[in-house]
VOPAGU-2260 file (C-alpha; in pm, 1 decimal, decimal comma):
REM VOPAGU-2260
SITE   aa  ch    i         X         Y         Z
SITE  UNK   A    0    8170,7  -19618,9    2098,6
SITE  UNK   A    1    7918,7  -19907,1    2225,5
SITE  UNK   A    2    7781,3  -20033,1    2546,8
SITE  UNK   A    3    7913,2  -20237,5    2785,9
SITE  UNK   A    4    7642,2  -20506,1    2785,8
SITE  UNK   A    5    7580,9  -20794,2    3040,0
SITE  UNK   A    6    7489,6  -21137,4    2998,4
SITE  UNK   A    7    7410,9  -21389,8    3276,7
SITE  UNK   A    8    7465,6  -21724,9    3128,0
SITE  UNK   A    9    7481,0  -22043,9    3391,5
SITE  UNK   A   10    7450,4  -21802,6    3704,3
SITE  UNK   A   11    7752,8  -21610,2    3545,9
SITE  UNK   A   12    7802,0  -21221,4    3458,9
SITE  UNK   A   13    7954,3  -21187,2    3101,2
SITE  UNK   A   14    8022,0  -20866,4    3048,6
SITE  UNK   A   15    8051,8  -20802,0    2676,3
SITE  UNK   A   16    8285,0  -20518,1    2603,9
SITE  UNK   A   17    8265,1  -20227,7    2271,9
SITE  UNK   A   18    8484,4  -20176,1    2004,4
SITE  UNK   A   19    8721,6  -19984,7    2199,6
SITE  UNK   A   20    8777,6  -19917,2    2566,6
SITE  UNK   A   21    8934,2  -19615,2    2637,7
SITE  UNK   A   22    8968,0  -19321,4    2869,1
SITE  UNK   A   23    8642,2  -19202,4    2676,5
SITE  UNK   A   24    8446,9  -19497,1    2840,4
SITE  UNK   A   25    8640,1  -19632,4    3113,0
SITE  UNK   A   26    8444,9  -19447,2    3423,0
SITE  UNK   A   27    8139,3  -19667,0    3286,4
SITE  UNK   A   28    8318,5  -19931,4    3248,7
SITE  UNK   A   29    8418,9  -19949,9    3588,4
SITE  UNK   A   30    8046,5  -19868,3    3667,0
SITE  UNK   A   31    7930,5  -20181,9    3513,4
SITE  UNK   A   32    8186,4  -20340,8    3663,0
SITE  UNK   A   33    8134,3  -20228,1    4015,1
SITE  UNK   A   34    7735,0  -20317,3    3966,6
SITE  UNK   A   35    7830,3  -20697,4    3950,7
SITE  UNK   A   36    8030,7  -20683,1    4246,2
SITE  UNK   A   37    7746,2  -20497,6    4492,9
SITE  UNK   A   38    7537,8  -20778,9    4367,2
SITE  UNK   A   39    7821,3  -21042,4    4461,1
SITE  UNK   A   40    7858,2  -21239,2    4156,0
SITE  UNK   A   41    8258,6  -21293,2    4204,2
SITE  UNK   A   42    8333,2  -21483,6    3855,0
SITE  UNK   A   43    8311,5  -21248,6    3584,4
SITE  UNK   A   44    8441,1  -21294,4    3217,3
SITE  UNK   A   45    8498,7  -21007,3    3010,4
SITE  UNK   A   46    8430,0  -21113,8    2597,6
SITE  UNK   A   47    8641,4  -20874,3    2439,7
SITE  UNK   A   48    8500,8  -21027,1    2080,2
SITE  UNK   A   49    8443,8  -20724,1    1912,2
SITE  UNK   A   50    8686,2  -20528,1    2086,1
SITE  UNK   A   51    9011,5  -20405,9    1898,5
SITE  UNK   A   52    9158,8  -20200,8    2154,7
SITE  UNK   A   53    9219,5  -20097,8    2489,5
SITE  UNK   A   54    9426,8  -19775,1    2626,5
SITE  UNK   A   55    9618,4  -19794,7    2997,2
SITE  UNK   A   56    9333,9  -19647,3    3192,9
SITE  UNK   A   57    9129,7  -19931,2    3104,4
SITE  UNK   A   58    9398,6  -20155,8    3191,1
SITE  UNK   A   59    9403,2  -19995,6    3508,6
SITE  UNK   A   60    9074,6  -20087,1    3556,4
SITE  UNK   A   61    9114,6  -20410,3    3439,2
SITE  UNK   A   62    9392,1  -20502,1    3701,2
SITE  UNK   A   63    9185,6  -20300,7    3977,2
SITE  UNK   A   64    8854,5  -20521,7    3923,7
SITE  UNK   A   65    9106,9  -20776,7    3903,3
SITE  UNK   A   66    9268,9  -20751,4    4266,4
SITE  UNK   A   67    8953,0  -20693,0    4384,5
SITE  UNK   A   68    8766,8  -21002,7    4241,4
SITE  UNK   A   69    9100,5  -21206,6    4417,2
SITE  UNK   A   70    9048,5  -21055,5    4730,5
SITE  UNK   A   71    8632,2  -21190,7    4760,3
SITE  UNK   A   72    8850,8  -21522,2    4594,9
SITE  UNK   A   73    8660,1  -21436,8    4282,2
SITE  UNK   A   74    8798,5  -21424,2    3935,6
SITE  UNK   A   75    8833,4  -21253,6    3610,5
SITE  UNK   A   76    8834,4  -21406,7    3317,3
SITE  UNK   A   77    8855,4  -21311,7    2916,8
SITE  UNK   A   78    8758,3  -21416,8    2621,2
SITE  UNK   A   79    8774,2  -21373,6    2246,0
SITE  UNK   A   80    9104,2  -21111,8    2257,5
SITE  UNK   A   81    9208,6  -21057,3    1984,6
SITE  UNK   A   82    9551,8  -20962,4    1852,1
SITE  UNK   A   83    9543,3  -20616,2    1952,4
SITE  UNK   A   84    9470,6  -20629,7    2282,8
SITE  UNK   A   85    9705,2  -20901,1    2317,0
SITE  UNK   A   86   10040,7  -20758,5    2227,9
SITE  UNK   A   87    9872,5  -20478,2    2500,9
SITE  UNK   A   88    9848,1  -20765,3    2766,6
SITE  UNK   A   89   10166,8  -20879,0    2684,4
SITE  UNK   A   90   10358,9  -20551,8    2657,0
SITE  UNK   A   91   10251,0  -20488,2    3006,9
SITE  UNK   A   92   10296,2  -20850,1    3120,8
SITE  UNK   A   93    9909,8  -20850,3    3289,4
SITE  UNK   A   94    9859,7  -21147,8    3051,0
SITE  UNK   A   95   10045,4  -21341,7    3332,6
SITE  UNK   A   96    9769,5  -21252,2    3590,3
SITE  UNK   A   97    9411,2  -21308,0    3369,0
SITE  UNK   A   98    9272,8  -21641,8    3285,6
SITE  UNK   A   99    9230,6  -21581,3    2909,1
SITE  UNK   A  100    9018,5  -21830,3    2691,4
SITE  UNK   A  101    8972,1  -21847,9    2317,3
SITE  UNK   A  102    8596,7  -21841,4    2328,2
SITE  UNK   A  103    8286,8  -21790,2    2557,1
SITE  UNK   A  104    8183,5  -22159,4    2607,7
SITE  UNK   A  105    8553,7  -22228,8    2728,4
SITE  UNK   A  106    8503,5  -21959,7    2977,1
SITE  UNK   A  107    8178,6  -22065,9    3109,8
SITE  UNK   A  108    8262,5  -22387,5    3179,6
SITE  UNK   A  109    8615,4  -22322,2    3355,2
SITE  UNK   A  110    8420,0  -22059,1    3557,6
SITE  UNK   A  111    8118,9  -22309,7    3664,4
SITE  UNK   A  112    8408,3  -22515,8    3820,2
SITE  UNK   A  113    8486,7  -22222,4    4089,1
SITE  UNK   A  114    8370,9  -22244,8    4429,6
């Protein structure tokens, strides 16, 4: 299934995600998550670069992290989705809400700009 690994890069939390995220791993997930917020780091990009899907509860989680990122004025951001999670984005019209970037160094530097 694959770890949910963190990288800090420019002051930054990347949090690089597994092949799938599902309702199998969601709950840690969240947990990793969560761990970047009690430590206040409020811009966090999500590299979805080996990831090839992603069920509803994780998109749950997504928006939840989400809303509460917004509410410290933070931000989410991805990078590197591919296809599949895509259409899933779309589908559910969340694309509208995420900053989305086609790679990592895109995402860093639009990130470093935040207050």
């Amino acid at each position: 299934m694959g770890d949910f690994s963190v990288i800090y890069q420019d002051g930054l939390a990347t949090v690089r995600l597994p092949t799938r995220v599902d309702v199998t791993n969601t709950h840690t997930f969240v947990d990793t998550l969560q761990s970047e917020l009690d430590v206040d780091h409020l811009h966090i990009i999500l590299n979805f670069e080996e990831t090839q899907a992603i069920d509803s509860t994780a998109l749950g989680a997504l928006v939840q992290v989400y809303k509460t990122l917004r509410a410290r004025e933070g931000t989410l951001s991805l990078c590197h989705v591919g296809s599949g999670v895509k259409r899933v984005l779309a589908i559910t019209r969340v694309d509208r809400i995420f900053k989305i970037y086609d790679n990592l160094s895109s995402a860093l530097k639009a990130a470093a700009t935040q207050p």
